[in-house]
SEVOMAR-393910 format. One record per residue: residue in one letter; x, y, z negated of N, C-alpha, C in turn. Coordinates in Angstrom, 1 decimal. Each point is the difference from the previous one (the first is absolute). Last residue first. Layout:
+----+--------+--------+--------+--------+--------+--------+--------+--------+--------+
! aa !    n_X !    n_Y !    n_Z !   ca_X !   ca_Y !   ca_Z !    c_X !    c_Y !    c_Z !
+----+--------+--------+--------+--------+--------+--------+--------+--------+--------+
!  A !      X !      Y !      Z !      X !      Y !      Z !      X !      Y !      Z !
...
+----+--------+--------+--------+--------+--------+--------+--------+--------+--------+
//
This chain:
+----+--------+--------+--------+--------+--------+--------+--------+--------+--------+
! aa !    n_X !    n_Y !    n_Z !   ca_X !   ca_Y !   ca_Z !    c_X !    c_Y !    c_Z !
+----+--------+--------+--------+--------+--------+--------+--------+--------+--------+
!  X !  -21.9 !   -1.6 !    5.1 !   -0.1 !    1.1 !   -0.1 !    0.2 !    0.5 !    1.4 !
!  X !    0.3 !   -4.9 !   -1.8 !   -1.7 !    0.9 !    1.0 !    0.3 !    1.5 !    0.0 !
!  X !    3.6 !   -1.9 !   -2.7 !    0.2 !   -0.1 !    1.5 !   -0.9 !    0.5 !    0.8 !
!  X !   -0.4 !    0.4 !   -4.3 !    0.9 !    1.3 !    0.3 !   -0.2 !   -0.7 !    1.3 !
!  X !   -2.3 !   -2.4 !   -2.6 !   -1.0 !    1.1 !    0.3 !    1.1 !    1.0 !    1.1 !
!  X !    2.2 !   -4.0 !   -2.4 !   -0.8 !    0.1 !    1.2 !   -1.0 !    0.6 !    0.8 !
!  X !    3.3 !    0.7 !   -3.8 !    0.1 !   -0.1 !    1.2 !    0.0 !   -0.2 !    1.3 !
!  X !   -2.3 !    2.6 !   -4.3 !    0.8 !   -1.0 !    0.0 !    0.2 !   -0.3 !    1.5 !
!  X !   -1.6 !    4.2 !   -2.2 !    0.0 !   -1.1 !   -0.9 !    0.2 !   -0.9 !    0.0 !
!  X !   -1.1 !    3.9 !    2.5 !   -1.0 !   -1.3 !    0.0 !    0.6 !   -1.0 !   -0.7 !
!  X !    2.3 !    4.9 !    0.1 !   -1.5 !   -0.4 !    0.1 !   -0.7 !   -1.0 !   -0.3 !
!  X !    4.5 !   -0.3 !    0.3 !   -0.5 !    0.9 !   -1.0 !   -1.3 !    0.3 !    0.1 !
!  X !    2.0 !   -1.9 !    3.3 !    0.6 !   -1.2 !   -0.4 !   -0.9 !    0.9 !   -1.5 !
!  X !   -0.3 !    2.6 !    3.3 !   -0.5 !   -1.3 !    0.7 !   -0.1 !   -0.5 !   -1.3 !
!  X !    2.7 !    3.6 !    0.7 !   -1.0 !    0.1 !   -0.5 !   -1.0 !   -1.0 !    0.1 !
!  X !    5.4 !    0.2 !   -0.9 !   -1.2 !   -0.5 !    1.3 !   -0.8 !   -0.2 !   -0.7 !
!  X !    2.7 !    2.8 !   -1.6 !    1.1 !   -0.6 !    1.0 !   -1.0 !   -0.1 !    1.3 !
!  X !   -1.5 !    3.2 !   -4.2 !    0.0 !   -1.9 !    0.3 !    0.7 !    0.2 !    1.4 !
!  X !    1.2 !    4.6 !   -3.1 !   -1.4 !   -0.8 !    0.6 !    0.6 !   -1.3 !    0.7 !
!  X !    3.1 !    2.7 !   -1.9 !   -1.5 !   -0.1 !   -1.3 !   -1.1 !   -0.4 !    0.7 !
!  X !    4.5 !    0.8 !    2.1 !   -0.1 !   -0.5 !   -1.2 !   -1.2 !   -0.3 !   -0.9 !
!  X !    0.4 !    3.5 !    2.8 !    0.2 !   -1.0 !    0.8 !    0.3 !   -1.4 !   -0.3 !
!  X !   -0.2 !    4.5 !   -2.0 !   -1.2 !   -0.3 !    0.1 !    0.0 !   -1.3 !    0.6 !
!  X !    4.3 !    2.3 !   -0.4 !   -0.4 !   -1.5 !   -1.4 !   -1.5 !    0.2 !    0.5 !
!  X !    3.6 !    2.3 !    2.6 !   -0.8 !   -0.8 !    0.6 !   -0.8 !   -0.8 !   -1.1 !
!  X !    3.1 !    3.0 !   -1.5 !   -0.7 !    0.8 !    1.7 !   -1.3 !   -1.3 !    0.7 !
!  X !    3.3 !   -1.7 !   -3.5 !   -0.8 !    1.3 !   -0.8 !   -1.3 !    0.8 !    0.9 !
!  X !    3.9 !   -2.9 !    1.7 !   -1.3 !   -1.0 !    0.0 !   -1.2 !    1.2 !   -1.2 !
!  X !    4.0 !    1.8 !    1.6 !   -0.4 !   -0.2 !    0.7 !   -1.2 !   -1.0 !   -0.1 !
!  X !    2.6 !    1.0 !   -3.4 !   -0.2 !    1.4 !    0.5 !   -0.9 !   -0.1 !    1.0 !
!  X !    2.5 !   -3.5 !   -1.4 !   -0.9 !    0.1 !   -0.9 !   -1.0 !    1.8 !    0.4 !
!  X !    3.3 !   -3.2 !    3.3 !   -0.1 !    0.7 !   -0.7 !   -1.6 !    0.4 !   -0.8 !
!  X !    1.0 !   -4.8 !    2.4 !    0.1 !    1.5 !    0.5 !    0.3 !    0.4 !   -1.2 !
!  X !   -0.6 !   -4.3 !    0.6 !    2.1 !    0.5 !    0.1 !   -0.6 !    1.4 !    0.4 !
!  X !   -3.7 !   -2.7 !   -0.5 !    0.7 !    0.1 !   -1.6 !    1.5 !    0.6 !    0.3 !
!  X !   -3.7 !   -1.3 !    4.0 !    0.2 !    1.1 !   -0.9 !    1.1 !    0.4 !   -1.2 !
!  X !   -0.4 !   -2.7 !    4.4 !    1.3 !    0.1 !   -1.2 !   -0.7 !    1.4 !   -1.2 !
!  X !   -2.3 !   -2.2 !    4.5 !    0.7 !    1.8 !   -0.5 !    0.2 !   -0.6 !   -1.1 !
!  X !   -0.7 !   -3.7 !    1.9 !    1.0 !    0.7 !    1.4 !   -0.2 !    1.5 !   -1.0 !
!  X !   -2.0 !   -3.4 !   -2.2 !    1.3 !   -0.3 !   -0.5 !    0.8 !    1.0 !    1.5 !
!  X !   -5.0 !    0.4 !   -0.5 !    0.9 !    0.4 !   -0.9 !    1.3 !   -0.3 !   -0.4 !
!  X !   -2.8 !   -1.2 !    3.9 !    0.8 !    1.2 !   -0.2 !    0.8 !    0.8 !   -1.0 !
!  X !   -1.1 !   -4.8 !    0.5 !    0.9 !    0.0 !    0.5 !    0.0 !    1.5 !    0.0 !
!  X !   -2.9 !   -1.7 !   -2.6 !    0.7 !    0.0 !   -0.5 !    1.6 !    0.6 !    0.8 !
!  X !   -4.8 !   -0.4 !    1.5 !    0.5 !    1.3 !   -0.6 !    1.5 !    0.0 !   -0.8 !
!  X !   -1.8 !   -3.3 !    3.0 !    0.7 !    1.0 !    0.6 !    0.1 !    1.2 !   -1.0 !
!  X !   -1.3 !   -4.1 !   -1.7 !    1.3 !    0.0 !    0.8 !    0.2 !    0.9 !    0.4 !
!  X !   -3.6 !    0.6 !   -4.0 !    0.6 !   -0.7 !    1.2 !    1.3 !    0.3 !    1.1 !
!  X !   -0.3 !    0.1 !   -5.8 !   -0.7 !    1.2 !    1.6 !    0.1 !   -1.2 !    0.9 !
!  X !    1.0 !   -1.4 !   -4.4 !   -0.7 !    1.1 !    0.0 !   -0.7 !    0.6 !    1.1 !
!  X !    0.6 !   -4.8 !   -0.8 !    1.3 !    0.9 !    0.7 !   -1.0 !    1.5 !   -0.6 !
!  X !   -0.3 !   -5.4 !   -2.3 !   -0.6 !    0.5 !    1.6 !    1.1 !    1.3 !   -0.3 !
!  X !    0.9 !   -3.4 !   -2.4 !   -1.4 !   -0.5 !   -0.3 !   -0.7 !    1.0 !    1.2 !
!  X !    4.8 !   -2.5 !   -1.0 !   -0.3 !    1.0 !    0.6 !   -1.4 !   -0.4 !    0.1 !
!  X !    2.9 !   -1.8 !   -3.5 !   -0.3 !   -0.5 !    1.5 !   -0.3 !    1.5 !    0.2 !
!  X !    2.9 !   -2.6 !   -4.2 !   -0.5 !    1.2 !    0.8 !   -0.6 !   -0.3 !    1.3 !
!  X !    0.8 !   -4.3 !   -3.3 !    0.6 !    1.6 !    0.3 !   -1.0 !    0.7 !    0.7 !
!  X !   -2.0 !   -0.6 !   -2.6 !    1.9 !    0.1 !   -0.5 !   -0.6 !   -1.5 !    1.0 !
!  X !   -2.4 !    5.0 !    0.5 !   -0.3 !   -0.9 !   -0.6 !    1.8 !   -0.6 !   -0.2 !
!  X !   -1.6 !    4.2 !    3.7 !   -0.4 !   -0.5 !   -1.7 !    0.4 !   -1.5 !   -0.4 !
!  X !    0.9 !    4.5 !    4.0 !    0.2 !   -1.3 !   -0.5 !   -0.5 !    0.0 !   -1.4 !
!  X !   -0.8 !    3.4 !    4.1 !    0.3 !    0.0 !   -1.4 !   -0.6 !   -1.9 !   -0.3 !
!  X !    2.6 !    3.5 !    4.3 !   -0.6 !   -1.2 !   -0.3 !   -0.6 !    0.3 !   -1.8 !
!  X !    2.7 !    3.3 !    3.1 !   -1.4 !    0.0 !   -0.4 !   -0.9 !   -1.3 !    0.2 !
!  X !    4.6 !   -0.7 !    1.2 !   -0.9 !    1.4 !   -0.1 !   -1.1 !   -0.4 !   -0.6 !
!  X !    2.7 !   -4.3 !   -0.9 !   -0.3 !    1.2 !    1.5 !   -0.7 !    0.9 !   -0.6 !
!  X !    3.4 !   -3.3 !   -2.7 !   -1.7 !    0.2 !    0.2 !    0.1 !    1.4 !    1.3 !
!  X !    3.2 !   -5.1 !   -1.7 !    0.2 !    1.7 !    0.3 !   -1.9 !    0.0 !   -0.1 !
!  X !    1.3 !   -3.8 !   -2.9 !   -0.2 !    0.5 !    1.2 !    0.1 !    1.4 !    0.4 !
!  X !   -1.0 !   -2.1 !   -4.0 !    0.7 !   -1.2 !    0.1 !    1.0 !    0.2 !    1.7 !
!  X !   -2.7 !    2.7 !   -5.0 !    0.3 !    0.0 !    1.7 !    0.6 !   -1.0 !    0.5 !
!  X !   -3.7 !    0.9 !   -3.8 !    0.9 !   -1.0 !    0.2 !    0.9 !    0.0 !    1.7 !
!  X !   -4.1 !    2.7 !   -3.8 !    0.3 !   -0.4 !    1.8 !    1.5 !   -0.6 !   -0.1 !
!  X !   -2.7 !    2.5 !   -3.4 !    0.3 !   -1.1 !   -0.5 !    0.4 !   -0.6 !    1.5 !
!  X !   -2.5 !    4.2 !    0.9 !    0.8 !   -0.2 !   -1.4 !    0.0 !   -1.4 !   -0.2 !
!  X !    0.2 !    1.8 !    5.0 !   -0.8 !    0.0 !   -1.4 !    0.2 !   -0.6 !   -1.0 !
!  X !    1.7 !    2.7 !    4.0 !    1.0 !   -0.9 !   -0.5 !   -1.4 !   -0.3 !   -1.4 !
!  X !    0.1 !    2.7 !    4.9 !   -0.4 !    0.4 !   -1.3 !    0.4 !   -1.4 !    0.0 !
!  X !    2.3 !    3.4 !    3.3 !   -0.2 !   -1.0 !    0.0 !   -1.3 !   -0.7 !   -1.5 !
!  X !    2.7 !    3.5 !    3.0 !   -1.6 !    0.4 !    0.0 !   -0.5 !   -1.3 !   -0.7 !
!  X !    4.6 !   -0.7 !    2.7 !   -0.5 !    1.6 !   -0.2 !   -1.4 !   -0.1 !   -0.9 !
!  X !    2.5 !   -4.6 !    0.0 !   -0.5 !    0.9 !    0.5 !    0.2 !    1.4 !   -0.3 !
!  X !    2.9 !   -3.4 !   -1.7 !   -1.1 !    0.2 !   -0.5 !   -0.4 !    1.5 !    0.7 !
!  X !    4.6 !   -4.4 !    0.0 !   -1.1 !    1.1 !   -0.3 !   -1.6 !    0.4 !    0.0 !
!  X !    3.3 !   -3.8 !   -0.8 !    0.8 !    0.9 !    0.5 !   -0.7 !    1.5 !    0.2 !
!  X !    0.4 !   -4.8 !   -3.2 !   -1.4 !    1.2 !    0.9 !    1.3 !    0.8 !    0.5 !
!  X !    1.5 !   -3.5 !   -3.1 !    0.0 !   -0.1 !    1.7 !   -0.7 !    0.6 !    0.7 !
!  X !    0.0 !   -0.5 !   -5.4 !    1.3 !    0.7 !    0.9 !   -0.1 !    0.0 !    1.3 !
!  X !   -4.9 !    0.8 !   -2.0 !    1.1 !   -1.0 !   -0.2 !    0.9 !    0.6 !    0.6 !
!  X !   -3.7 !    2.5 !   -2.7 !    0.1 !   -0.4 !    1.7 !    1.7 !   -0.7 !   -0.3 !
!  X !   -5.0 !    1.1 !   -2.4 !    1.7 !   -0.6 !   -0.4 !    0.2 !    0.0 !    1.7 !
!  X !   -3.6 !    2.8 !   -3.7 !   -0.1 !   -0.6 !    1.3 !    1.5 !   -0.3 !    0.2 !
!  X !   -2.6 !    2.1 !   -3.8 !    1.0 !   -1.0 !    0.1 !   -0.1 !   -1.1 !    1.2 !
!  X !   -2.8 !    4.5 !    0.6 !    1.0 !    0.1 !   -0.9 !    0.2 !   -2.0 !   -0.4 !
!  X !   -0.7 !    2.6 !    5.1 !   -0.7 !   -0.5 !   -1.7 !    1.0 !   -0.3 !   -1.0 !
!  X !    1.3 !    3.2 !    4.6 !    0.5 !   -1.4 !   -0.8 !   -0.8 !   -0.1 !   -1.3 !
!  X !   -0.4 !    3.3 !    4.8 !   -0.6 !   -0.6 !   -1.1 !    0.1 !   -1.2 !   -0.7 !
!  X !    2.4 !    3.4 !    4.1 !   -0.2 !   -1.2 !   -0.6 !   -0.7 !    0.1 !   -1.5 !
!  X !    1.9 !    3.5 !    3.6 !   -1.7 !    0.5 !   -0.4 !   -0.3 !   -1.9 !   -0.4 !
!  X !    5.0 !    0.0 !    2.6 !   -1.0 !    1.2 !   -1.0 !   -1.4 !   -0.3 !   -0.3 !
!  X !    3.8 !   -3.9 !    0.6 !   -0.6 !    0.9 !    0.7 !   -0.6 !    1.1 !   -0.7 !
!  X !    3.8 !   -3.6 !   -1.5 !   -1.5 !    0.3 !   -0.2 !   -0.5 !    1.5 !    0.6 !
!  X !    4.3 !   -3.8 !    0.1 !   -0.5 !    0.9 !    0.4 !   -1.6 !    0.2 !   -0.4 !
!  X !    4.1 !   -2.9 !   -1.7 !   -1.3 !    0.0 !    0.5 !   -0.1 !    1.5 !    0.1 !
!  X !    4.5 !   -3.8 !   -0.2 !   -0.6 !    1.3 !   -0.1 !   -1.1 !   -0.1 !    0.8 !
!  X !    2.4 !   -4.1 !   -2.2 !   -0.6 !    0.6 !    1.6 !   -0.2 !    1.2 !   -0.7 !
!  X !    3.3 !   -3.8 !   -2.0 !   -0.5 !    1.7 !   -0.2 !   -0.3 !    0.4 !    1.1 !
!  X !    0.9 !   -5.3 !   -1.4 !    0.3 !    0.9 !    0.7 !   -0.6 !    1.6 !   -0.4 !
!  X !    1.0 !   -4.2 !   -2.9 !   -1.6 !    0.3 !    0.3 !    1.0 !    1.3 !    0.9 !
!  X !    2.5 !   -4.4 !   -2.4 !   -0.2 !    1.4 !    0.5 !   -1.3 !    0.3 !    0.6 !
!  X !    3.1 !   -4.8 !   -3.1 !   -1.3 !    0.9 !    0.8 !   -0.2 !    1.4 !    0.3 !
!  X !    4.2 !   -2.7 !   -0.7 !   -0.7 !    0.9 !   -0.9 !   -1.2 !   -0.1 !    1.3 !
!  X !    3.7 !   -3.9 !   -1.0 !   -0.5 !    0.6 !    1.1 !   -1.2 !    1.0 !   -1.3 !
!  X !    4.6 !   -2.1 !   -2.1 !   -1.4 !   -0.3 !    0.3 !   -0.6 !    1.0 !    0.9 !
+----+--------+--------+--------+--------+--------+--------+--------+--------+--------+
//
């Protein structure tokens, strides 16, 4: 008799990802952004991009942490493959808003008039 099989994709899960807690990500996700947040009870059905944060079942993408271009510098300096020694030298850098726009005024359309 013919056996049913479910193939074995390997997922990749990017650095600095935020997985809620009983959030399901199915056999066919292949991966999962750099920076990515995963909200709790989220249903993956689908790869998720960088610094996307998906919610619901299934998952969508509800908006992006940063905008496109900040996202694109952050994925060009690879922070997370430095040494710990070295981001130590730089941690004040870390502690202030990406984009002070978006932190300020509190939502995204005050950020664009910005």
């Amino acid at each position: 008799s013919p056996v049913d099989r479910i193939e074995h994709t390997p997922l990749t899960i990017g650095s600095d990802v935020w997985i809620g807690h009983r959030a399901l990500i199915t056999p066919h996700v292949r991966s999962i952004g750099h920076g990515a947040v995963i909200g709790a009870g989220a249903v993956l059905n689908k790869d998720v991009p960088p610094y996307a944060v998906v919610v619901g079942n299934p998952a969508r993408v509800a908006r992006f942490r940063f905008s496109s271009n900040t996202i694109d510098e952050l994925l060009k300096s690879q922070w997370w493959t430095r040494p710990l020694s070295e981001l130590r030298m730089i941690l004040h850098e870390f502690q202030i808003p990406l984009e002070p726009a978006l932190h300020n005024k509190g939502n995204l359309a005050s950020a664009a008039e910005a």
